[in-house]
C-alpha positions as CSV (number, residue, x, y, z in Angstrom):
1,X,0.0,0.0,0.0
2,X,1.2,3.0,-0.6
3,X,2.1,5.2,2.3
4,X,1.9,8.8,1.0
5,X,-2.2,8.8,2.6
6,X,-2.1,8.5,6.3
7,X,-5.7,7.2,5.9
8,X,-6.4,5.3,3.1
9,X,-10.8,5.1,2.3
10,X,-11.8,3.1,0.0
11,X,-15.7,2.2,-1.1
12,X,-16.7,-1.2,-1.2
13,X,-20.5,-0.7,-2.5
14,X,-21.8,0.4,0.9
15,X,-18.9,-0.8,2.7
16,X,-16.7,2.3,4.0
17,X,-13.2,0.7,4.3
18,X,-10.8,2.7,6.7
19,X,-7.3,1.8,6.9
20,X,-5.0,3.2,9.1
21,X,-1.6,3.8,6.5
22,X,1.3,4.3,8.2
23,X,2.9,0.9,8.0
24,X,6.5,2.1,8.6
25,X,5.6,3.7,11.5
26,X,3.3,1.0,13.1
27,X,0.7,2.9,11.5
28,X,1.3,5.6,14.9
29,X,-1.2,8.6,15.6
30,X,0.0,12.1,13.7
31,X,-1.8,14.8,13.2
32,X,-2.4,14.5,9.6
33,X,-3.8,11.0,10.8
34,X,-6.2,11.6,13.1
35,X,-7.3,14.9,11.2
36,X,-8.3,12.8,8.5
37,X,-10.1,9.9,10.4
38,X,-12.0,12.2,12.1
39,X,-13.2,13.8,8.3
40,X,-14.0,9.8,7.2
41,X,-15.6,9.6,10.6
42,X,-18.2,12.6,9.2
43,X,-18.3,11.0,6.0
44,X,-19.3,7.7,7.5
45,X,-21.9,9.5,9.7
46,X,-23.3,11.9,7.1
47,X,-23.4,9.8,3.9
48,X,-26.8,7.4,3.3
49,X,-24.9,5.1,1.2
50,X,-22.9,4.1,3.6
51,X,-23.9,1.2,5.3
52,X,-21.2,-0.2,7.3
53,X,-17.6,0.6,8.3
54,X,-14.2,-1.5,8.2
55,X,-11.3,0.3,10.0
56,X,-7.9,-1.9,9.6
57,X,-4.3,-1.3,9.6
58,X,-2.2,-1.6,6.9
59,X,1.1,-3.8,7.3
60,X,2.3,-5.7,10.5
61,X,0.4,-3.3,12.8
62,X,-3.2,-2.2,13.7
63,X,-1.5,0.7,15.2
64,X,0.7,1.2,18.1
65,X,-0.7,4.4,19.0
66,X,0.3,8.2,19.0
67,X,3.6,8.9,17.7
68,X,6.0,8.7,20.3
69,X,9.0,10.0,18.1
70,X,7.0,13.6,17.6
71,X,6.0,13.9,21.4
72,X,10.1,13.4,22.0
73,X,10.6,15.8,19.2
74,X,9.7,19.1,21.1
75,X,8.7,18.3,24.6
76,X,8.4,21.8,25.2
77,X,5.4,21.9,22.9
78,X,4.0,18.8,24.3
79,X,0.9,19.9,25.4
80,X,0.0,21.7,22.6
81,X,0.6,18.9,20.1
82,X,-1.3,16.7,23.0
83,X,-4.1,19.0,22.9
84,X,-4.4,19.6,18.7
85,X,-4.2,15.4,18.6
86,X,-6.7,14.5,20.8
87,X,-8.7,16.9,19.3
88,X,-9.4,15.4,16.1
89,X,-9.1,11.9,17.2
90,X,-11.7,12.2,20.0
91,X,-14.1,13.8,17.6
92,X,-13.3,10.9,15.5
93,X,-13.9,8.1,17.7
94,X,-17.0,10.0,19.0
95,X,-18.4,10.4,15.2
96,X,-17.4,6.3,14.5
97,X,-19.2,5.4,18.2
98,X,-22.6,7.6,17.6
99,X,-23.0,7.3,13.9
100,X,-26.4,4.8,13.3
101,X,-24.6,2.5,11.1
102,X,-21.9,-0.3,12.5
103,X,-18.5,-0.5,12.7
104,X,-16.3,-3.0,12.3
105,X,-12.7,-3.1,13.7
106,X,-10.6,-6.0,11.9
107,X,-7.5,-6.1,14.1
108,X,-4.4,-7.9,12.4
109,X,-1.7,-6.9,14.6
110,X,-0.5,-5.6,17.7
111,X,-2.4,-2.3,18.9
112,X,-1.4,-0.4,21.9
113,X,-2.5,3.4,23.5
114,X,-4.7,4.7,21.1
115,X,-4.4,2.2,18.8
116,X,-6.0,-0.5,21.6
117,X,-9.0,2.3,21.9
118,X,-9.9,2.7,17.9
119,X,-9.5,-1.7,18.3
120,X,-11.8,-2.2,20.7
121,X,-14.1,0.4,19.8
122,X,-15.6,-1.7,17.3
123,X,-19.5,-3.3,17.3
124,X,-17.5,-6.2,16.3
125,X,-14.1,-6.2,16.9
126,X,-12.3,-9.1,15.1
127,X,-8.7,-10.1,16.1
128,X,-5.9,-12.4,14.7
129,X,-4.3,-15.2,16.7
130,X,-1.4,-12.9,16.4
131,X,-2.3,-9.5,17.5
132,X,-1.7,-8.7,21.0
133,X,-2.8,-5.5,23.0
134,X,-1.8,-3.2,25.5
135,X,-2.2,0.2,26.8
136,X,1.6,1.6,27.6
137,X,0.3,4.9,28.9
138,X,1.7,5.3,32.2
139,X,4.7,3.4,31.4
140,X,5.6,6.6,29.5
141,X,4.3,9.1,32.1
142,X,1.1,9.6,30.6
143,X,-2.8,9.2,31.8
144,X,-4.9,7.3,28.7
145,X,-7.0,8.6,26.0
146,X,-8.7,7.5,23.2
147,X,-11.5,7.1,25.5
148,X,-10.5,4.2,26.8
149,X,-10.5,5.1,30.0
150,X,-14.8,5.1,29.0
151,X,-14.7,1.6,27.3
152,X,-12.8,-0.4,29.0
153,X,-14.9,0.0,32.1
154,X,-17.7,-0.9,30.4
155,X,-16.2,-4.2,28.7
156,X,-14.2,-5.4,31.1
157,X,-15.0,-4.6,34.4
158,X,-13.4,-1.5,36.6
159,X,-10.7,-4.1,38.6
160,X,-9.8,-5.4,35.0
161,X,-9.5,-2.2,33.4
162,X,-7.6,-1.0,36.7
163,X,-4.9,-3.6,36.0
164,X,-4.8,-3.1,32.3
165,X,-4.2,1.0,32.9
166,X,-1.8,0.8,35.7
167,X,0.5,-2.3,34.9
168,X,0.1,-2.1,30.8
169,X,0.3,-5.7,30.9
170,X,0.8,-7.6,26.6
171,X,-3.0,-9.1,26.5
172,X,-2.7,-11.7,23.9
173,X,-5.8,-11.9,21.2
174,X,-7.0,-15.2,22.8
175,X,-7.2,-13.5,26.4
176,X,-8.4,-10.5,24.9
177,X,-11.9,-12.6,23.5
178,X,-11.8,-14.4,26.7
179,X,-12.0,-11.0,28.9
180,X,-14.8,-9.5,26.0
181,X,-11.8,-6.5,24.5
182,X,-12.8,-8.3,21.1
183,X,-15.8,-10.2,19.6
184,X,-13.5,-12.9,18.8
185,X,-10.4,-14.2,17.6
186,X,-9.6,-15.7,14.1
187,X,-6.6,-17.5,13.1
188,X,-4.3,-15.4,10.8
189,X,-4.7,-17.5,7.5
190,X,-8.4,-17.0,8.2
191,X,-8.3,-13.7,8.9
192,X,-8.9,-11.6,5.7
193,X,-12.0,-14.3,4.6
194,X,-13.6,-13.6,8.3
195,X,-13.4,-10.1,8.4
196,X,-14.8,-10.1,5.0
197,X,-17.7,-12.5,5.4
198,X,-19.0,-10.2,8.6
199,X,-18.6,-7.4,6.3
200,X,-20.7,-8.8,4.1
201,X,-23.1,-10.0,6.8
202,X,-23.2,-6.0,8.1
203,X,-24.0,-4.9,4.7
204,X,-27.2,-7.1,4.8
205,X,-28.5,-6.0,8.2
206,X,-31.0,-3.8,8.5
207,X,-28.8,-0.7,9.0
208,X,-30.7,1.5,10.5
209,X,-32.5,-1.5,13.5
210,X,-28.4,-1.7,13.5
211,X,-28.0,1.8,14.6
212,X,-30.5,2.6,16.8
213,X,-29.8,-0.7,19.0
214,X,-25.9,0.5,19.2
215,X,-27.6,4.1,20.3
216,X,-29.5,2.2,22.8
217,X,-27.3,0.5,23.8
218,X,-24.4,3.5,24.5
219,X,-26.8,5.0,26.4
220,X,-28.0,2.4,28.3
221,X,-25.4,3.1,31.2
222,X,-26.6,6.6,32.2
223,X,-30.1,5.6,31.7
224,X,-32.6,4.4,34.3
225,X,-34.5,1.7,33.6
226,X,-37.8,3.3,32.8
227,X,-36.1,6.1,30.5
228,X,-34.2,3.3,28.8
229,X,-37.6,1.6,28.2
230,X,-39.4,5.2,27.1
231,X,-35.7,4.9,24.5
232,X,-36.3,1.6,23.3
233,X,-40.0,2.1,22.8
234,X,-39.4,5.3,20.7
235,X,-36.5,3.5,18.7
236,X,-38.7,0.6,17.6
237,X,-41.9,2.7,17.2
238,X,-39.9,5.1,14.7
239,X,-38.1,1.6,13.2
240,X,-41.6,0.3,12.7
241,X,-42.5,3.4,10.5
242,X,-39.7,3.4,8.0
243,X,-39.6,1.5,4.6
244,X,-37.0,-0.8,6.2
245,X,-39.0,-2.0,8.9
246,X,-42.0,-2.6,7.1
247,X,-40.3,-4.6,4.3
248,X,-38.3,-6.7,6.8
249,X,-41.2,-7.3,9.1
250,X,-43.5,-8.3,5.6
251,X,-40.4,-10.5,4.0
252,X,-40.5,-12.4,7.8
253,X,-44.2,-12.9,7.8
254,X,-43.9,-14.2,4.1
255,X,-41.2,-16.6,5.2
256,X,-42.7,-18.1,7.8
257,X,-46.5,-18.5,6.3
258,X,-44.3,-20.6,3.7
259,X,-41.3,-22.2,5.6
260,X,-41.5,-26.5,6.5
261,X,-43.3,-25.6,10.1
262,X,-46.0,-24.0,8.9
263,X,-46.0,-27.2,6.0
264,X,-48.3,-30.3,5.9
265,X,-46.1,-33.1,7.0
């Protein structure tokens, strides 16, 4: 791939592919980077073709995070470059977490600091027997972001996330499934054909029951139970009224009245 795009997006039909393209580099966090995720993130949310979205790393690495060679490059502006980062990629990750269409993470290598973050922040979050996570933060003096001081709570428990921030222990792909980080993990000659079948099976869904469950479901941890139910009962209400809904609900009906239960024996 060539490596002169930091973010290479491609259209796959309604597939939005994402991939991270700085494989020198372990595809690290620049500026230039996570300035132009967060514009694909806007595209992804804004555009009705769009479907679904694949974000991937190019080469041997997911990513490995922000670049650690700029922050060493002018600690005296540190901050600064901290602050114009985060910036963009926040408002990325927040675009790719609230948009109502689902994203996909297809993780084929090691991914570390922010790089762990944009992994896990997937709907499904595929892995190869070979990728390995961790988050390195405080290793190098610094707090998390990425917002995975949000998700990690919420997938793995606060003791687990506690041990994962403060020690920045290497979480292989198998533990990673086993602790819920990712969906699953596939073995590396598998890889490309798995993330591509769920693509596939994404693109099918019903996107927009697909995006107001991942709504629901992102607010379901602030809610109370009876707003969360007054949510859901508005979400499928306004599901049952769109073109979508209807033709689902009549293909299902039609399926059923002819499927082998509903047959003579």
């Amino acid at each position: 791939m060539s490596t002169e795009e930091p973010l290479l997006v491609e259209r796959e039909g309604g597939l939005l592919r994402l991939t991270l393209n700085r494989p020198d580099a372990g595809n690290a966090i620049n500026v230039p980077m996570a300035k132009a995720l967060m514009y694909a993130a806007i595209e992804a949310d804004e555009d009705p073709a769009v479907r679904a979205v694949l974000l991937t790393g190019s080469g041997r690495f997911f990513c490995v995070g922000g670049d650690v060679g700029l922050f060493a490059a002018d600690p005296d502006r540190l901050p600064q470059l901290l602050k114009e980062l985060t910036s963009y990629l926040h408002s990325a990750i927040s675009r790719l977490a609230r948009m109502e269409k689902p994203l996909l993470t297809a993780v084929g290598g090691p991914a570390a600091g922010a790089g762990l973050s944009l992994a896990i922040l997937g709907d499904f979050a595929i892995a190869a027997r070979s990728a390995h996570f961790t988050l390195a933060y405080t290793a190098l003096g610094l707090s998390p972001d990425g917002g995975s001081t949000w998700l990690l709570p919420r997938l793995v428990g606060l003791r687990k996330a506690q041990q994962l921030a403060f020690g920045n222990p290497r979480v292989s792909a198998a533990d990673a499934a086993a602790m819920g980080l990712v969906t699953r993990v596939t073995e590396d000659e598998a890889f490309a054909a798995d993330v591509a079948a769920t693509a596939a099976t994404l693109l099918e869904a019903a996107t927009g029951a697909l995006g107001r469950t991942r709504q629901l479901l992102l607010s379901s941890f602030s809610a109370t139970l009876e707003s969360q139910m007054e949510a859901e009962a508005r979400a499928i209400a306004s599901a049952g009224g769109t073109a979508e809904g209807r033709e689902r609900i009549a293909a299902f009906v039609h399926t059923r009245r002819g499927g082998p239960k509903d047959r003579a024996p």
